[in-house]
Backbone as CSV, one residue per row, in Angstrom:
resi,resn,N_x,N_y,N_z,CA_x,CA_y,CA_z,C_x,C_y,C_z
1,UNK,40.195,-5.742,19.030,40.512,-5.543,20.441,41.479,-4.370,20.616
2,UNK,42.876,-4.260,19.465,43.686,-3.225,20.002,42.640,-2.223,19.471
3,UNK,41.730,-1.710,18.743,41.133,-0.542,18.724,40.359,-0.278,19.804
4,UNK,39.417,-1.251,20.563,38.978,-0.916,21.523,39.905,-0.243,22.939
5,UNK,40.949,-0.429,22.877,41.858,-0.515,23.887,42.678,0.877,23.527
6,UNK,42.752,0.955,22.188,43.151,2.168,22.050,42.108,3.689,21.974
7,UNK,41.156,3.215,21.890,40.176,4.434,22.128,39.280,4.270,23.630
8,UNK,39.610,3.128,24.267,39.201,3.429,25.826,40.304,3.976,27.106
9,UNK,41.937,3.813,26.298,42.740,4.279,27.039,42.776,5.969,26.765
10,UNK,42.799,6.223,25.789,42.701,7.733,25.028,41.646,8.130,26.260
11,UNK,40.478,8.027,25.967,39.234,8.261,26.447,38.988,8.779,28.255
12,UNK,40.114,7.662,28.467,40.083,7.644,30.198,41.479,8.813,30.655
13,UNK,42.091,8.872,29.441,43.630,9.721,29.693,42.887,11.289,29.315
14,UNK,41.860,11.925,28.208,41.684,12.840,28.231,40.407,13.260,28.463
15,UNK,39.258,12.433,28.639,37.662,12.767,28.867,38.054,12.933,30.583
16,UNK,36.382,14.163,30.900,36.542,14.019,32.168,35.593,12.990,32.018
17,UNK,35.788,12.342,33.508,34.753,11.119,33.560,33.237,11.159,34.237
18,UNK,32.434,11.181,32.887,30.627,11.326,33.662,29.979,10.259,33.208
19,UNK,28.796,10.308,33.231,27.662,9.171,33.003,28.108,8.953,31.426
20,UNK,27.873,10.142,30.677,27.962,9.573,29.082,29.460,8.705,29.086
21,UNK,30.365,8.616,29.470,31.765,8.968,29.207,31.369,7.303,29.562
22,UNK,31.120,6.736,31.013,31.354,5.703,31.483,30.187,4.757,30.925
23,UNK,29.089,5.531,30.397,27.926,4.196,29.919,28.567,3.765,28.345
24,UNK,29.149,4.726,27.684,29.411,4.888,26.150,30.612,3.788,26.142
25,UNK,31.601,3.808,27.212,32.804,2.581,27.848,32.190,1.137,27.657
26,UNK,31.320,1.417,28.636,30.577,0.049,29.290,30.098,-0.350,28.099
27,UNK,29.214,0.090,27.232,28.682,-0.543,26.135,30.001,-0.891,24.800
28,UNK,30.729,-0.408,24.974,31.536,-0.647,23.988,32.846,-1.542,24.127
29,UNK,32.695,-1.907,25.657,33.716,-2.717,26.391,32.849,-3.755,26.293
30,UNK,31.376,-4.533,26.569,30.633,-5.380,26.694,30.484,-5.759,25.228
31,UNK,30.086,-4.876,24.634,30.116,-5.832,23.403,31.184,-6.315,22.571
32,UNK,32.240,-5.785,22.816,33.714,-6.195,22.581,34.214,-7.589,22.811
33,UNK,33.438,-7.629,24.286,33.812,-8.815,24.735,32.677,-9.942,24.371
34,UNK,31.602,-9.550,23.769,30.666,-10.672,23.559,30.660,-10.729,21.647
35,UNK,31.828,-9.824,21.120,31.702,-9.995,19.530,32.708,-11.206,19.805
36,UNK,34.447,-10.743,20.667,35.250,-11.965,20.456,35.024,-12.997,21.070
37,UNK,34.314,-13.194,22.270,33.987,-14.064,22.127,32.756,-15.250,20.746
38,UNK,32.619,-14.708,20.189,31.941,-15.196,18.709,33.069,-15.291,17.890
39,UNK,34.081,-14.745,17.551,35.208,-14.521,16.543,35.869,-15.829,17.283
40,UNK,36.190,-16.300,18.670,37.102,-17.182,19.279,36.500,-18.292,19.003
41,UNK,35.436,-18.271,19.160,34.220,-19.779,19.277,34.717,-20.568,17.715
42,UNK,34.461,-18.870,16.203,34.274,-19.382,15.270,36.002,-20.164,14.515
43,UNK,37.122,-19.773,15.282,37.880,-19.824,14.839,38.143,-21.363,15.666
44,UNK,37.981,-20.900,16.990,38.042,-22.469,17.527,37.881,-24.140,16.797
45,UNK,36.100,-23.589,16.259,35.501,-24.570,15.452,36.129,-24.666,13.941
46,UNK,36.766,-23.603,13.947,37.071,-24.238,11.849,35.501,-23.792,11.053
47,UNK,34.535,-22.950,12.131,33.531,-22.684,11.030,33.214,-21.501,10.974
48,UNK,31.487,-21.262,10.699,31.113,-19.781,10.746,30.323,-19.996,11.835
49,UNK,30.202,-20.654,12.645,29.508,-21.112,13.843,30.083,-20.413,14.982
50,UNK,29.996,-19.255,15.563,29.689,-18.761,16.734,29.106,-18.915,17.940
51,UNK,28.368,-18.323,18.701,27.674,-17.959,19.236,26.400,-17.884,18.852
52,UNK,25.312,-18.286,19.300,23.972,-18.974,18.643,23.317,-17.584,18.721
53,UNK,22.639,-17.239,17.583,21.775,-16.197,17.794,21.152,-15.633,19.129
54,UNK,20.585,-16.829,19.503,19.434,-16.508,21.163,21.097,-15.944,22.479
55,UNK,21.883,-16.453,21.724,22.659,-16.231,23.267,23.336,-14.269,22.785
56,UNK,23.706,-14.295,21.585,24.214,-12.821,20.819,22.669,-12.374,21.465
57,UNK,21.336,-12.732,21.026,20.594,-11.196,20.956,20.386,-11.371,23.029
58,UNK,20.870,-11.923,24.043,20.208,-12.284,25.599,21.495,-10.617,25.999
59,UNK,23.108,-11.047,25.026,23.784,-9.938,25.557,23.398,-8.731,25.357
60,UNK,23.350,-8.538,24.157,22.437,-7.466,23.735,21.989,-7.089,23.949
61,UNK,20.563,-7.525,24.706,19.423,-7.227,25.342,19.807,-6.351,26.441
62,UNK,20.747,-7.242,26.986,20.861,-6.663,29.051,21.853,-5.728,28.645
63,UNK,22.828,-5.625,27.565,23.864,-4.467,27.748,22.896,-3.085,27.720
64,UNK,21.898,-3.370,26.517,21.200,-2.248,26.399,20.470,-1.454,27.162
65,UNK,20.215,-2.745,28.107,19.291,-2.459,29.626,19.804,-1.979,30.192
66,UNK,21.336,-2.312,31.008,22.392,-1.773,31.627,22.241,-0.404,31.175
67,UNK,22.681,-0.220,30.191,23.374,1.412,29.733,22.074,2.353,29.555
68,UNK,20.850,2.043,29.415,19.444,2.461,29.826,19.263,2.976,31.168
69,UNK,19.652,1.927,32.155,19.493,2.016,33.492,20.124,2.883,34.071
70,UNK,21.360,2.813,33.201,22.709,4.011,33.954,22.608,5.348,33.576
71,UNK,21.777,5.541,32.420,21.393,6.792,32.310,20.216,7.118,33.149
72,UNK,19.433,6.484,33.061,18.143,6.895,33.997,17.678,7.561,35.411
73,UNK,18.939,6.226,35.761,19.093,6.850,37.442,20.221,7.982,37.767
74,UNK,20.930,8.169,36.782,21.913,9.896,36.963,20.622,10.742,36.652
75,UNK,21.307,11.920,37.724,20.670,12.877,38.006,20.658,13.846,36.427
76,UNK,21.959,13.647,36.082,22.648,14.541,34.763,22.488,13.983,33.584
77,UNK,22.015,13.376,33.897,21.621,12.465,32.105,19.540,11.959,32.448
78,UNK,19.256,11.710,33.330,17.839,11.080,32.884,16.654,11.870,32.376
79,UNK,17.237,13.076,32.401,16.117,14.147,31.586,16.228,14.029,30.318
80,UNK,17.470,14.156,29.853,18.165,14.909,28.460,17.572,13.841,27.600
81,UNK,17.566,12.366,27.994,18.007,11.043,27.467,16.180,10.711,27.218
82,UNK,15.409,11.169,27.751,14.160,11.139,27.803,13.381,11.841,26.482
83,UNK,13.900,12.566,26.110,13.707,13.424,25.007,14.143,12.758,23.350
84,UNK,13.000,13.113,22.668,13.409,12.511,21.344,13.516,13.952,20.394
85,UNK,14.433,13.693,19.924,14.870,15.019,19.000,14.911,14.726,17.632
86,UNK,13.998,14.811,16.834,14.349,14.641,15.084,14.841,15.835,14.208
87,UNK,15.595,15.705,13.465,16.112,16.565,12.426,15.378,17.493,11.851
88,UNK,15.830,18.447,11.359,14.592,20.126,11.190,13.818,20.413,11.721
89,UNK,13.939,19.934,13.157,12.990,20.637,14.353,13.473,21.606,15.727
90,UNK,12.931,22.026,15.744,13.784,23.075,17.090,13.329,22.373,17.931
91,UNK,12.556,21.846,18.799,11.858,21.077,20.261,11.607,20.028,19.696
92,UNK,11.878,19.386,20.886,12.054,17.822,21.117,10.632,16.961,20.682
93,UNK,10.451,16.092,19.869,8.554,16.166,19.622,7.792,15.174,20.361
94,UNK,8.764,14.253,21.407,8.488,13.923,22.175,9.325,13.234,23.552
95,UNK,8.396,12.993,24.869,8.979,12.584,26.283,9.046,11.510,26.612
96,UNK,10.007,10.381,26.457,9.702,9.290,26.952,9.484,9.196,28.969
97,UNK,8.167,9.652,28.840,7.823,9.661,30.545,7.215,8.445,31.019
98,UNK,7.359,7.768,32.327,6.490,6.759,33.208,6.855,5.223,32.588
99,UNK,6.815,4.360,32.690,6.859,3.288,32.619,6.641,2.337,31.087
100,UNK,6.124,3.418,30.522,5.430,3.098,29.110,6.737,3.746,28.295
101,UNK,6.702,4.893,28.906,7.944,5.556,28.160,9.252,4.920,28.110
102,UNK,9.608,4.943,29.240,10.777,3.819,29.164,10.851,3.009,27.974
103,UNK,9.688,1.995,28.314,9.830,0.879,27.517,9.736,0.704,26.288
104,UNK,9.484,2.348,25.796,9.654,2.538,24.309,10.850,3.165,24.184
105,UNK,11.151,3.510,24.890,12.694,4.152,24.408,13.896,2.641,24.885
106,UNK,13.729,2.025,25.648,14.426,0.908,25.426,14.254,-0.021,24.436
107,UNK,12.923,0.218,23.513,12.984,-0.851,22.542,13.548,-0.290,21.035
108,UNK,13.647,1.009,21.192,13.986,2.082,20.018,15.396,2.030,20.473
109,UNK,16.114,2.028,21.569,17.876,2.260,21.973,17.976,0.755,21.207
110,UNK,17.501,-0.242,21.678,17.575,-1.731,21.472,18.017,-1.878,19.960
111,UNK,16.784,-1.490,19.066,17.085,-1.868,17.505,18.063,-0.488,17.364
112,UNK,18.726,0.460,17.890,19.487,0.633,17.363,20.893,0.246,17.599
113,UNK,20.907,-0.195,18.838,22.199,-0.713,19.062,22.612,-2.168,18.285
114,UNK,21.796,-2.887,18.349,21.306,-3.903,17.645,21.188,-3.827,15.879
115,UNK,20.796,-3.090,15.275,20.349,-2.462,13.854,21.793,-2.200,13.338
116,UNK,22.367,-1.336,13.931,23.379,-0.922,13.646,24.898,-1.503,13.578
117,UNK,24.925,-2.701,14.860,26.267,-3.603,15.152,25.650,-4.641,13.932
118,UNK,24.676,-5.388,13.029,24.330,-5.904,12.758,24.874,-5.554,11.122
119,UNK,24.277,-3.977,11.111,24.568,-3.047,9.572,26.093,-2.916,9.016
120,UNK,27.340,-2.476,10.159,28.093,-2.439,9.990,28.798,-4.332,9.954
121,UNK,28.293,-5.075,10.589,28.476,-6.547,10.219,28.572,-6.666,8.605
122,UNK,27.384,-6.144,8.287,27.062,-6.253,6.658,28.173,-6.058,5.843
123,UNK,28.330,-4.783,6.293,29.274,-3.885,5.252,30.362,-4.529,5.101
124,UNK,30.708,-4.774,6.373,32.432,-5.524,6.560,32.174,-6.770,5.318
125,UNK,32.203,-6.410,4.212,32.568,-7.345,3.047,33.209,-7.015,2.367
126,UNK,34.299,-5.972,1.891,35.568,-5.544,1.314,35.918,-4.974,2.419
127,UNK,37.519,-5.176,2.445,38.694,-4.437,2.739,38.366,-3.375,2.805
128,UNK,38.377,-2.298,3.985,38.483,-1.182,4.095,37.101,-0.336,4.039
129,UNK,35.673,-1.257,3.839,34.622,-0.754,3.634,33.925,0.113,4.604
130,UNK,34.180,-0.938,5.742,33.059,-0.693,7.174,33.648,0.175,8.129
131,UNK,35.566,0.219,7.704,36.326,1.161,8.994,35.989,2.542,8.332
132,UNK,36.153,1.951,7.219,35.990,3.632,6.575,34.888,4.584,6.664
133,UNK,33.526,4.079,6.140,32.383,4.621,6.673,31.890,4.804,8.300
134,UNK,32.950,3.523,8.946,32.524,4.339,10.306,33.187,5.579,10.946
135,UNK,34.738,5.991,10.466,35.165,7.143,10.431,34.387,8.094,10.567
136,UNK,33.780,7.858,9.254,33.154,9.046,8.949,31.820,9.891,9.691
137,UNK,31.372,8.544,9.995,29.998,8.651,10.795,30.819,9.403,12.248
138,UNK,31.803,8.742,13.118,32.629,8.975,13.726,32.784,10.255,13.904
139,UNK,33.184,10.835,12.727,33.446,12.204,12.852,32.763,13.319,13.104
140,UNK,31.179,12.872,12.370,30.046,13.468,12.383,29.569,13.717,13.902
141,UNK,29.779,12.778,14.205,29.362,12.511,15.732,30.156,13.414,16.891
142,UNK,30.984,13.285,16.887,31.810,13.928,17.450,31.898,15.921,17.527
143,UNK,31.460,16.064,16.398,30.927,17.178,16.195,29.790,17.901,16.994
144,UNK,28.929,16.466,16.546,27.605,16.633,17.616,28.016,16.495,18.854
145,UNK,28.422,15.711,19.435,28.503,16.172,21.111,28.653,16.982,21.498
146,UNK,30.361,17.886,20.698,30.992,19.038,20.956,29.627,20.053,21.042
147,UNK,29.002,20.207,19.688,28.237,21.393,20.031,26.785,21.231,20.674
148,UNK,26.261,19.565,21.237,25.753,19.349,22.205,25.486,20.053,23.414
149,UNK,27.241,19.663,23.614,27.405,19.887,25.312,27.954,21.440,25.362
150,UNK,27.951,22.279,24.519,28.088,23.747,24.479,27.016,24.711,24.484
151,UNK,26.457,25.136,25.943,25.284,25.588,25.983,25.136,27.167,24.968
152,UNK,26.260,28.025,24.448,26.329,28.971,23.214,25.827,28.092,21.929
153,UNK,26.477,27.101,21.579,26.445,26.721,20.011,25.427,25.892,20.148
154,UNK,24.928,25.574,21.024,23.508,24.492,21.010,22.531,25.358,20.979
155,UNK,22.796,26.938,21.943,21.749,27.434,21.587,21.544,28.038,19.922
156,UNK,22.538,28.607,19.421,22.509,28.923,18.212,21.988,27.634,17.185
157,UNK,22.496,26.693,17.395,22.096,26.159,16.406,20.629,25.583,16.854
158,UNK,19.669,26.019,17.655,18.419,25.228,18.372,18.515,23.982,18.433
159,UNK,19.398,23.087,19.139,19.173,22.242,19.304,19.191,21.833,21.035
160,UNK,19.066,20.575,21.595,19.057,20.457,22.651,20.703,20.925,23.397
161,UNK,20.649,21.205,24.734,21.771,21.520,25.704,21.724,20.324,26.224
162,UNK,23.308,19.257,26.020,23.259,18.320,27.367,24.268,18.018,27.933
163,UNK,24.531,18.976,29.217,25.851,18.904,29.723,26.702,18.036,30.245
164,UNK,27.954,18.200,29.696,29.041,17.213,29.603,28.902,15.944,28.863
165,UNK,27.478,16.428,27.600,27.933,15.178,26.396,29.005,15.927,25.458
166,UNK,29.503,16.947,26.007,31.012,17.669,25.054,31.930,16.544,25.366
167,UNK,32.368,15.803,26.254,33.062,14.890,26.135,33.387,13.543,25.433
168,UNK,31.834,13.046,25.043,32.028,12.133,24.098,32.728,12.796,22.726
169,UNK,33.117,13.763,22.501,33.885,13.945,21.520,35.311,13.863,21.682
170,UNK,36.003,13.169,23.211,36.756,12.663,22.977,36.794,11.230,22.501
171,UNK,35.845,10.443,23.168,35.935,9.138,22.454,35.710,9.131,20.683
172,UNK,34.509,10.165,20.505,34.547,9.785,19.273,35.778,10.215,18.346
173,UNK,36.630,11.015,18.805,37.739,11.628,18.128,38.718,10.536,18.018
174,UNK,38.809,9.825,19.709,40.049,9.134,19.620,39.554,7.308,18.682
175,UNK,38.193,7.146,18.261,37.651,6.095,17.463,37.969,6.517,16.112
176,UNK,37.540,7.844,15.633,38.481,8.081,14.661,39.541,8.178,13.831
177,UNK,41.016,8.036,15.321,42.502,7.940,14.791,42.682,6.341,14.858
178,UNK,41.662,5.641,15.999,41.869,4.404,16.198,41.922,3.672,14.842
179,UNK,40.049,4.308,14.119,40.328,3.453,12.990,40.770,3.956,11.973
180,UNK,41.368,5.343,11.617,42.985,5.014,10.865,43.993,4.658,10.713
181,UNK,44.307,4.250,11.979,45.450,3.028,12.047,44.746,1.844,11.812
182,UNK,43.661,1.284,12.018,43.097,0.070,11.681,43.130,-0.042,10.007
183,UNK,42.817,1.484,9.754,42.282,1.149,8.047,43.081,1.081,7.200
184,UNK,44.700,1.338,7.891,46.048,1.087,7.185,46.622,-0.269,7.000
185,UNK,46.001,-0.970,7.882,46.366,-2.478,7.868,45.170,-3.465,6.861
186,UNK,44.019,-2.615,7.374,42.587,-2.937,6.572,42.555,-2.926,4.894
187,UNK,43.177,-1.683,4.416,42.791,-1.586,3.097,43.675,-2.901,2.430
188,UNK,42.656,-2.524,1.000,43.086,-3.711,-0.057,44.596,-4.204,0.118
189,UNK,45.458,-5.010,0.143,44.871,-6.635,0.557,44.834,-6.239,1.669
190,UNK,43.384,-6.819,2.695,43.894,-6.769,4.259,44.871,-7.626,4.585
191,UNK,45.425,-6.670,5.330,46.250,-7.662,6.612,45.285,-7.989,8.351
192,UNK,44.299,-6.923,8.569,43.530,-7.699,9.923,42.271,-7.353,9.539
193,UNK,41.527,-8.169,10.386,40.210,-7.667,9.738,39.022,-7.716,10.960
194,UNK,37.940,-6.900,10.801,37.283,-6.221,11.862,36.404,-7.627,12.483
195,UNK,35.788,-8.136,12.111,35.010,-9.937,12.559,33.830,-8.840,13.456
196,UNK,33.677,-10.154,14.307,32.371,-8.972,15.342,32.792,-8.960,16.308
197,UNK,34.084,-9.068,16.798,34.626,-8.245,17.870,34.945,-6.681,17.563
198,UNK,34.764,-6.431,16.411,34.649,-4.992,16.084,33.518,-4.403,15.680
199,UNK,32.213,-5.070,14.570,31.161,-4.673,14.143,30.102,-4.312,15.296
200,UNK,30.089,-5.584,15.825,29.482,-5.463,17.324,29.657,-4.034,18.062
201,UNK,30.534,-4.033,18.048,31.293,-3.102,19.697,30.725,-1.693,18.741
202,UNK,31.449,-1.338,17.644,31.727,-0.059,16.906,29.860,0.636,16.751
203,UNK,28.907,-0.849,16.028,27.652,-0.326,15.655,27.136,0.201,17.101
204,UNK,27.155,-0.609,17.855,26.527,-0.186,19.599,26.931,0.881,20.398
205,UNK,28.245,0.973,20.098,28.687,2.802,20.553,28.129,3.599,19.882
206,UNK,28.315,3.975,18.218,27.670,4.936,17.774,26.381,4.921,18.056
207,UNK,25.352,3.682,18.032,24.446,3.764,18.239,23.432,3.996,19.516
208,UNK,24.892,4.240,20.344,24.294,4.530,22.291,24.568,6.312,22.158
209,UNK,25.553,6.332,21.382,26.285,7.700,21.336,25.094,8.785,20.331
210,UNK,24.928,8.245,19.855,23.447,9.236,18.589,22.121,9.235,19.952
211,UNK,21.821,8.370,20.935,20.922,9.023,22.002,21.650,9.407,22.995
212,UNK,22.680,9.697,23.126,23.282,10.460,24.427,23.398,12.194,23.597
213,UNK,23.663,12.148,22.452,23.543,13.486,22.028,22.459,14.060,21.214
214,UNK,21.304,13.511,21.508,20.274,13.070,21.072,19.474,13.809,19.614
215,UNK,20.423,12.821,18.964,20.467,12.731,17.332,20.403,11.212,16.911
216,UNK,19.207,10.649,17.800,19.409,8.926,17.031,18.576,8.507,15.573
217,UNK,17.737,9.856,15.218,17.146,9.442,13.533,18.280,10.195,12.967
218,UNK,18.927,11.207,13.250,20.022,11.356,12.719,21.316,10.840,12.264
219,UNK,21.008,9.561,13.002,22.066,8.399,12.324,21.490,7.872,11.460
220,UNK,20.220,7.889,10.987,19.731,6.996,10.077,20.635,7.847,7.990
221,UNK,20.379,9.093,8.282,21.178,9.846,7.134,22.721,9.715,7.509
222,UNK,23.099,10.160,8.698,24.584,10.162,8.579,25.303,9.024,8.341
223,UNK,24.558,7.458,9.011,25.202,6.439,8.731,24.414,5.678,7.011
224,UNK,24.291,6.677,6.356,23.129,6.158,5.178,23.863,4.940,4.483
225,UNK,25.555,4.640,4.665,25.671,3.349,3.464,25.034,1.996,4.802
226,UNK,25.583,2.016,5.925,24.924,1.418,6.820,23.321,1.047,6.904
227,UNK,22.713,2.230,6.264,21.159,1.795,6.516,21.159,0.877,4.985
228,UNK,21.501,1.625,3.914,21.723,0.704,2.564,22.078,-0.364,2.973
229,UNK,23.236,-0.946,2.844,23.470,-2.161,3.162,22.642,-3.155,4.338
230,UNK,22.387,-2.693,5.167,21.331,-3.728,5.814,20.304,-3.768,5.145
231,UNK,19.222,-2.242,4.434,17.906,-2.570,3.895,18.221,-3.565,2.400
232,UNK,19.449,-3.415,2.018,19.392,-4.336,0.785,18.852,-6.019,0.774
233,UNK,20.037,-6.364,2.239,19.901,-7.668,2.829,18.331,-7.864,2.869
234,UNK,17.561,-7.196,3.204,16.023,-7.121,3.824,15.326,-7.579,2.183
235,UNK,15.666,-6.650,1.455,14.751,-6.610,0.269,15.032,-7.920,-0.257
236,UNK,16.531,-8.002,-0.248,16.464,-9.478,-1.113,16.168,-10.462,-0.359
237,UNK,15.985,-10.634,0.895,15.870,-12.071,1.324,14.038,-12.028,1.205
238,UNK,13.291,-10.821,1.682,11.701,-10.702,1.150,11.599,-10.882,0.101
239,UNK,12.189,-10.406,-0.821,11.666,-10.653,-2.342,12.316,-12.169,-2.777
240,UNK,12.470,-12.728,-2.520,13.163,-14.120,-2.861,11.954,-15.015,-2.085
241,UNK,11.868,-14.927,-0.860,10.661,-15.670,-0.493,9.245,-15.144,-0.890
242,UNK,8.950,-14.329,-1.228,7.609,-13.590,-2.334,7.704,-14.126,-3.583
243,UNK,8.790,-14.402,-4.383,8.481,-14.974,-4.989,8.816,-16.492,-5.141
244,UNK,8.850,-16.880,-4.124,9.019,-18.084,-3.647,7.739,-18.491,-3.780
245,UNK,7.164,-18.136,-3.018,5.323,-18.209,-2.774,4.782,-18.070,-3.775
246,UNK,5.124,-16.967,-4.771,4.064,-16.748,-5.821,3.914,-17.512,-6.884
247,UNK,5.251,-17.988,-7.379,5.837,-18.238,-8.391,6.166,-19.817,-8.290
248,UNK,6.268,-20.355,-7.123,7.231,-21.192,-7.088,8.223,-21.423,-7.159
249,UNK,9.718,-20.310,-7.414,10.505,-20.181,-7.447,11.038,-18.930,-7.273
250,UNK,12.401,-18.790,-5.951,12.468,-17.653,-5.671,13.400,-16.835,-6.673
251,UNK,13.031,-16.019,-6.450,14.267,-14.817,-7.405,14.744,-13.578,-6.812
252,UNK,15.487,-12.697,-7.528,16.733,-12.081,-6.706,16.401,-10.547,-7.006
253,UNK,16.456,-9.939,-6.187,16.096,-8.566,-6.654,17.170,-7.743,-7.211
254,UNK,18.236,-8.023,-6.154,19.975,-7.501,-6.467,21.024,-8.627,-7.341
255,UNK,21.741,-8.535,-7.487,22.733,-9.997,-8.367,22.984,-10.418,-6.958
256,UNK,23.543,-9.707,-5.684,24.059,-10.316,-4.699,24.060,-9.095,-3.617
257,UNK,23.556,-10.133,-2.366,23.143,-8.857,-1.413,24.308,-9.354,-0.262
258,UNK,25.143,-8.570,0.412,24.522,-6.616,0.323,24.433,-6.027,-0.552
259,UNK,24.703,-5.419,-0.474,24.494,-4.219,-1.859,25.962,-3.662,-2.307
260,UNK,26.931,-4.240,-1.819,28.718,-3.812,-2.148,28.496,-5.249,-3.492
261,UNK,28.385,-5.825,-3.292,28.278,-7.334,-3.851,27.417,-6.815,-4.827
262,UNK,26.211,-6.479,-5.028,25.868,-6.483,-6.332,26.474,-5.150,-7.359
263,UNK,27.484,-4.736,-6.810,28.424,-3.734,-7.866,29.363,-4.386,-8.369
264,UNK,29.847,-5.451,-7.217,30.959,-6.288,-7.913,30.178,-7.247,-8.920
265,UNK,29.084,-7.580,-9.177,29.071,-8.439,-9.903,28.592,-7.384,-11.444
266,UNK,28.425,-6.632,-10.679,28.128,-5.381,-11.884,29.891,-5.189,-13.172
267,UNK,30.676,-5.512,-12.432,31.810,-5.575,-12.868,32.592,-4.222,-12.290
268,UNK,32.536,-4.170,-11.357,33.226,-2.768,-10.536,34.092,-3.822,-9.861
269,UNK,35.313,-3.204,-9.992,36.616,-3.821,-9.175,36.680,-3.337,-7.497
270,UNK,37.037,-4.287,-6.470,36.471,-3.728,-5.249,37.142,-2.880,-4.950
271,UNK,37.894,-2.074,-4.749,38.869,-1.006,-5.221,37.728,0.508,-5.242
272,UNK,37.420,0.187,-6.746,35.800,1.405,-6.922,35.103,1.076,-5.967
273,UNK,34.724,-0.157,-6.002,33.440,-0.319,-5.127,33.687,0.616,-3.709
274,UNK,34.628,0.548,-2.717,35.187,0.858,-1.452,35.476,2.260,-2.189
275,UNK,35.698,3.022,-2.789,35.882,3.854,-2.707,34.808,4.797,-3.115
276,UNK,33.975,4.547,-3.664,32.630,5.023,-3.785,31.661,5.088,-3.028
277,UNK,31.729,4.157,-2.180,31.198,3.973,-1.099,31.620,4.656,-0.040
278,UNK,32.843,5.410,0.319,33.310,6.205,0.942,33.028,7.417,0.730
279,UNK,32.900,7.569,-0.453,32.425,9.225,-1.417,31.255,8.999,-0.977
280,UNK,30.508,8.271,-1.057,28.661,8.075,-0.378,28.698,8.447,1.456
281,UNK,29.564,7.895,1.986,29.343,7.668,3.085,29.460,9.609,3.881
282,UNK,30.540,10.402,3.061,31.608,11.320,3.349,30.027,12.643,3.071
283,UNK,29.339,12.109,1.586,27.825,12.472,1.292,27.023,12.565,2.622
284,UNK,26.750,11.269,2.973,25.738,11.125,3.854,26.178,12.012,5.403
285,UNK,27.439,11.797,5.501,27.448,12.756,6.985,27.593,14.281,6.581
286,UNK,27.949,14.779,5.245,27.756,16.405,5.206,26.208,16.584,5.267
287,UNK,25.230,15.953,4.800,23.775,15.870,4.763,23.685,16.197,6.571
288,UNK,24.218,15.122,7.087,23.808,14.842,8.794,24.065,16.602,9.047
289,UNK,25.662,16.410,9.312,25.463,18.072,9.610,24.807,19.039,9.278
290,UNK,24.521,19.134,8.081,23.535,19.985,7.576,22.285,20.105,8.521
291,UNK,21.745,19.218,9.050,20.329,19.059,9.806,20.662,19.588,11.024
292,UNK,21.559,20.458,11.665,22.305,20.945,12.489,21.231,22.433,12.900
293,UNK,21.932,22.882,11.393,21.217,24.235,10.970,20.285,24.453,10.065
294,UNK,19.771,23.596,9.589,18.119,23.493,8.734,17.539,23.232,9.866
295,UNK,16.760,24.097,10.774,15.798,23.764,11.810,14.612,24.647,11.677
């Protein structure tokens, strides 16, 4: 909560205030409030019992709708936001136009807002894992808006012009210092720790923020320990029921999934583990930038 509070007061003290500025808020204020409420429920109860799946994915759903909607109907955002932009391409390769369109670009915003608050959930399994790699992604991002919303450096670098997404590089700047003060309390031993009043909120901004500057397969490399760690979860829980079926007995593809967990059982002290994983993560967003200017 104090990070949210500290990068929405920043945000409102130095962004000017437009559509990106106030939908990128809204989504990151809503899910804030629908992670602690899950963190309050679980602490309430003495369990890991939250908030029931169907009621987490109903918020989800409509925040995503909301912040869909609010781009759509601005005059200054429903073009830009329509456009899908992939990495080493100069033009956009496709329009989400008419009614059909929409509803594919709300189901693509969806799993990523969703994909992503879910991924960074994952990670959050050592001290200092998930603030750290989101920094980083953080930073990456922030970059991108800046030279987004700069109709010189957007043109140089061919990518799309979308004015006044230069401002989300204040939020993403001030999410950045936020979570270095978080990651000072965070690292080994924690003293607070992120729950899904933070995984929630943090995956769904970046992940509203990669289509407002419209670089959302571009999070798939920049946030790469994020995509790891969720596809690990995937493989092992498929391959355990495959060979559940085949065999009659399931088995494990990793020693222990996520994928931070099967290093520790590798005998890596979590210490390496988190810090290697940071060297990966620090990897994956010089890659992102790179796709800037490989076009």
């Amino acid at each position: 909560v104090l990070v949210f509070l500290a990068v929405a007061v920043s945000t409102l003290l130095w962004a000017a205030p437009n559509v990106w500025i106030l939908t990128s808020l809204f989504v990151y204020g809503a899910l804030t409030a629908v992670g602690f409420r899950d963190d309050y429920l679980k602490v309430k109860r003495g369990s890991r019992d939250g908030i029931s799946s169907r009621e987490k994915m109903f918020w989800q759903t409509s925040i995503t709708a909301i912040a869909l909607v609010l781009l759509a109907i601005s005059d200054s955002s429903s073009s830009h936001i329509r456009e899908l932009w992939v990495p080493f391409v100069k033009e956009p390769i496709f329009m989400f136009t008419g009614v059909v369109g929409m509803l594919l670009l709300f189901v693509m915003m969806f799993f990523w807002v969703v994909g992503f608050s879910n991924a960074i959930n994952l990670t959050d399994g050592l001290d200092g894992l998930a603030i750290g790699c989101t920094i980083t992604v953080a930073l990456v991002y922030g970059i991108m808006a800046y030279a987004a919303g700069n109709s010189r450096i957007s043109e140089y670098l061919l990518i799309g012009y979308v004015p006044g997404a230069g401002e989300l590089a204040v939020i993403c700047g001030a999410l950045v210092g936020a979570g270095m003060a978080f990651l000072w309390y965070n690292s080994h031993p924690a003293e607070v720790f992120m729950g899904d009043t933070g995984s929630l909120a943090l995956g769904g901004l970046i992940g509203v923020i990669a289509f407002m500057v419209q670089q959302p397969l571009t999070l798939v490399i920049v946030g790469g320990v994020f995509v790891a760690e969720a596809l690990s979860v995937i493989i092992q829980v498929s391959f355990f029921k495959f060979t559940r079926r085949r065999y009659g007995e399931g088995r494990r593809f990793f020693k222990m999934a996520p994928i931070h967990h099967h290093f520790q059982k590798l005998g890596w002290p979590e210490t390496k583990v988190v810090l290697r994983f940071w060297i990966i993560s620090l990897m994956c967003a010089l890659v992102g930038l790179g796709t800037l200017k490989l076009r």
